[in-house]
C-alpha positions in Angstrom: 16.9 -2.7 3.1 18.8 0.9 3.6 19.6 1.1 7.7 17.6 -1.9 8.6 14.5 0.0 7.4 12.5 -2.1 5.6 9.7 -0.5 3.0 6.4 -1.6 1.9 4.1 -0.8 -0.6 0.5 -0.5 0.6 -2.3 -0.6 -2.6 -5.7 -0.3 -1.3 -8.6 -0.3 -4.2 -11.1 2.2 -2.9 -14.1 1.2 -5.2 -14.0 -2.5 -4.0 -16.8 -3.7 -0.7 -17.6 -1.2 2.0 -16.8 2.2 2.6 -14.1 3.7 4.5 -11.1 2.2 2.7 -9.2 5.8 3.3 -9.3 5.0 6.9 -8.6 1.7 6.6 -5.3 3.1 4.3 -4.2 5.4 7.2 -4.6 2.6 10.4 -2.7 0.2 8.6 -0.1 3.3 7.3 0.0 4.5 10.7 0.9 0.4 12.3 3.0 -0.5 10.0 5.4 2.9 10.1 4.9 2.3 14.0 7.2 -0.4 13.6 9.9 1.4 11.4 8.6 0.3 8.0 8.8 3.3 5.7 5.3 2.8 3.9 4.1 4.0 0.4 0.2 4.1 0.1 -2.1 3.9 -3.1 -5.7 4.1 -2.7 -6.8 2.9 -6.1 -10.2 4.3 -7.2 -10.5 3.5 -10.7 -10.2 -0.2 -11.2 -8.0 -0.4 -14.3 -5.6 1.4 -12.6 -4.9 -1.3 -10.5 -2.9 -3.9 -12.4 -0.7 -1.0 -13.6 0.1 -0.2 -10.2 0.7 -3.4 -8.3 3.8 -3.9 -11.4 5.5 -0.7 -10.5 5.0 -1.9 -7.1 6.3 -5.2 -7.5 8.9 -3.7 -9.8 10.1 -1.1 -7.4 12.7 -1.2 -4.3 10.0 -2.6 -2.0 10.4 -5.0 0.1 6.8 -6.1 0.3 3.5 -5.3 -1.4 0.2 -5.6 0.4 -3.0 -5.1 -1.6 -6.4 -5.4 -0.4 -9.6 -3.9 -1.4 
């Protein structure tokens, strides 16, 4: 954490279950950098991209990673 700021990484795969996962991206986005969390989205929409980018994300300086679909 830099300042208190905590960060989170946000992977969202796009292809997965209902429509409207781009909205779903930017509420959760929006609520989470309401609360002082600097956020980093990733709306996933080819599938085999996915494992890929949950690593980096894992690898990275987050402090958390959510991924839903």
């Amino acid at each position: 954490m830099v300042n208190g700021a905590q960060r989170v990484e946000v992977i969202v795969n796009a292809g997965s279950g209902t429509p409207g996962k781009e909205t779903a991206a930017a509420r959760a986005s929006e609520y989470l950098a309401s609360h002082g969390i600097d956020v980093r989205v990733h709306l996933i929409r080819n599938p085999h991209e996915l494992p890929a980018t949950v690593a980096r994300a894992g690898a990275g300086d987050a402090d958390g990673v959510v991924v839903g679909g």
